[in-house]
N, C-alpha and C positions, 0 to 999 in steps of 0.2 A: 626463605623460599617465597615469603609474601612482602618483600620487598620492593615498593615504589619508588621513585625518583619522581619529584614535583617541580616542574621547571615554573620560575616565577610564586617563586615559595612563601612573596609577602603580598602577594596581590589581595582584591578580593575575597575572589570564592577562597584562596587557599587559607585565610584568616577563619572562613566561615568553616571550611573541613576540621581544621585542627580544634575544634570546639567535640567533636566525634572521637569514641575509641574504636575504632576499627580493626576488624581482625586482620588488618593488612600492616606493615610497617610503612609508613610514608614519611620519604626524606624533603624536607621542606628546603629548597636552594635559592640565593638569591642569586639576581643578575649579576651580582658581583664574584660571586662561586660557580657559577656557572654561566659562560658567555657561549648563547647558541649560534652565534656568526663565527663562533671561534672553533671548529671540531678537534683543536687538541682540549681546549676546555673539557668539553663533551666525553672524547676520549677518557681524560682524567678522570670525572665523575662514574663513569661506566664503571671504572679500574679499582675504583678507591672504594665504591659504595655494591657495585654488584646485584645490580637491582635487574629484577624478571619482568618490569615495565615500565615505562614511562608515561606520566602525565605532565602531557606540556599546556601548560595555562601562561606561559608566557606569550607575549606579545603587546601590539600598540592598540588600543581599540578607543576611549574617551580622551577629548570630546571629537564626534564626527569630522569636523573639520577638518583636522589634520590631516585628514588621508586626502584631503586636494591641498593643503597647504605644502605638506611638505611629503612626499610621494615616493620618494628616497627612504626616508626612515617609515614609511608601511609597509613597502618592498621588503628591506634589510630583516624588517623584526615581524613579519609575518607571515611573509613567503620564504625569503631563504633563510631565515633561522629553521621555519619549520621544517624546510627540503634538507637542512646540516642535519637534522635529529634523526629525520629519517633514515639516512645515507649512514649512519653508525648503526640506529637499531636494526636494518640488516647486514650492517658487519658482525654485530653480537650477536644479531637472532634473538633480539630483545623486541615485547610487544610495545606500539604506541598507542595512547591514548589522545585523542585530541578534540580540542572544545571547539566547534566552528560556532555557526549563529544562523538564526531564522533568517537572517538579512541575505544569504545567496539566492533565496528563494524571489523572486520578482515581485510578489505583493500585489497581483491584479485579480487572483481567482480565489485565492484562500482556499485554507484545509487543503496543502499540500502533504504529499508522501512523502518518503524519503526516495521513492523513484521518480517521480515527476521531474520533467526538465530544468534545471536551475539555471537564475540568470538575475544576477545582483543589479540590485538598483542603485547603490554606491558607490564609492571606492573603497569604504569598509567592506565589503558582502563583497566586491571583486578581491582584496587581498584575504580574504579568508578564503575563497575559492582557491585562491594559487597555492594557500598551503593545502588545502585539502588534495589537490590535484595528488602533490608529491606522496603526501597520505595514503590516498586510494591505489595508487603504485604497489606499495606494499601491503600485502593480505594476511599480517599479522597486527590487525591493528583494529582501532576505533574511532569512529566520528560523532561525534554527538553535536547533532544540532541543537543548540542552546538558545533557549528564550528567559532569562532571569534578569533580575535586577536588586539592586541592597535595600535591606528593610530600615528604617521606615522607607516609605517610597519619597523621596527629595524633593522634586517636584513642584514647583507651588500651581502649574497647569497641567490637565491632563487630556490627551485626543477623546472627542465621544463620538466620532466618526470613523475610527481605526480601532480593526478589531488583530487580537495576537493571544498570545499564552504565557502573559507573565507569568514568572511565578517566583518566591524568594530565594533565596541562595541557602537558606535552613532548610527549607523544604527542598529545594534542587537534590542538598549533598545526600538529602538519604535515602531518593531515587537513586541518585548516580551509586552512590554503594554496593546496591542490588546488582550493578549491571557491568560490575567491571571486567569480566568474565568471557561478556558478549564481543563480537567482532562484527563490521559494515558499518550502516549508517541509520545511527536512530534519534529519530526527534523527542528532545524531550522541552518542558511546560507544562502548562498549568490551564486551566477552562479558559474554553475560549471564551474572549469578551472583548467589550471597549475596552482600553487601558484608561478611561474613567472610570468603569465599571468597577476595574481592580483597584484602581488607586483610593474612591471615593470610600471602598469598604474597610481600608486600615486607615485615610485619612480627611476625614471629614470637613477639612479645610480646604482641600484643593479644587479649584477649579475647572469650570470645563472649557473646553478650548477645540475649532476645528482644525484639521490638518488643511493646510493650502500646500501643499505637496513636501514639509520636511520629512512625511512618509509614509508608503501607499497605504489604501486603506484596508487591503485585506492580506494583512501578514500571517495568520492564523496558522499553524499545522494541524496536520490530522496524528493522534498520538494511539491510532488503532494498535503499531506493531509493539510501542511502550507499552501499553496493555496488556496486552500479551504476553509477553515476557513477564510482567509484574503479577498476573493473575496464574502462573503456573505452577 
């Protein structure tokens, strides 16, 4: 009954989850077991495994570039993979779970809601829009706007003029835990600050450095409704 489906089973955050014993079952799948441009893939997995939701953490995201370099494979594996998943979880009536990013959010005014009008500054933050679109179509689902990054923080520079809500992928997964439950659109991160601020306090080597526009300066969310939820 507490069966998940993890699309993108070796990524990241999914190496970071399976460190957790959850009282959920989650099937960890790789792109090779599960192809989401493929929906008989999809189909199969649905069929074989039988899962009451899906978390899709697949997709193209590092390094930025690519989503100007080659615009085709950001489309393919983040728009319409994400629109295939959709289009089955309501053939089965199965819930989605989906990771977007603070990057839909424009970055001019900070401490955005999750109502506030979004309007990406890149072509990451535009093809995570496209999937969300398909996303918010169906109303058996979830969106989470994701602000994380991998511990230690990599970095050898960090913005002290750009403010956001990092926050690590350990701490991410046992927020997200709490909240699988929930449905719409919620931001989640970590205190707002410079990503100096963040980085300079796990790593004492790194550098500060000003943004000349790789990215706006006030990406911040407001994490009033994550609150919320968390403090009930």
């Amino acid at each position: 009954m507490n069966r998940i489906l993890v699309t993108g089973g070796q990524g990241r955050f999914s190496n970071e989850l399976k460190k957790f014993k959850p009282k959920y079952n989650f099937i960890y799948l790789s792109k090779k077991q599960l192809n989401i441009l493929s929906l008989n893939s999809i189909k199969k997995n649905i069929r074989k495994f039988k899962p009451k939701i899906i978390l899709h953490l697949a997709g193209l995201s590092r390094p930025m570039s690519i989503h100007d370099k080659d615009i085709n494979r950001s489309i393919d594996l983040n728009i319409i993979g994400t629109a295939n998943l959709v289009k089955i979880c309501n053939e089965f009536k199965i819930k989605i779970i989906f990771f977007s990013t603070n990057y839909v959010y424009p970055g001019t005014k900070g401490n955005y809601s999750e109502s506030d009008p979004i309007h990406p500054w890149n072509n990451y933050g535009w093809s995570k829009l496209g999937a969300e679109s398909a996303v918010q179509m169906y109303k058996n689902s979830l969106i989470i706007r994701a602000c994380m990054t991998e511990k230690p923080f990599i970095h050898k520079f960090a913005f002290s003029d750009v403010k956001s809500n990092f926050i690590f992928h350990e701490d991410f997964a046992k927020i997200f835990l709490k909240l699988i439950k929930k449905k719409g659109v919620i931001n989640i991160g970590g205190q707002t600050r410079s990503i100096y601020a963040f980085a300079k306090k796990y790593n004492k080597k790194v550098k500060k450095k000003k943004s000349k526009g790789e990215l706006p300066k006030k990406m911040h969310m407001s994490l009033k409704k994550l609150n919320k939820y968390l403090n009930k």
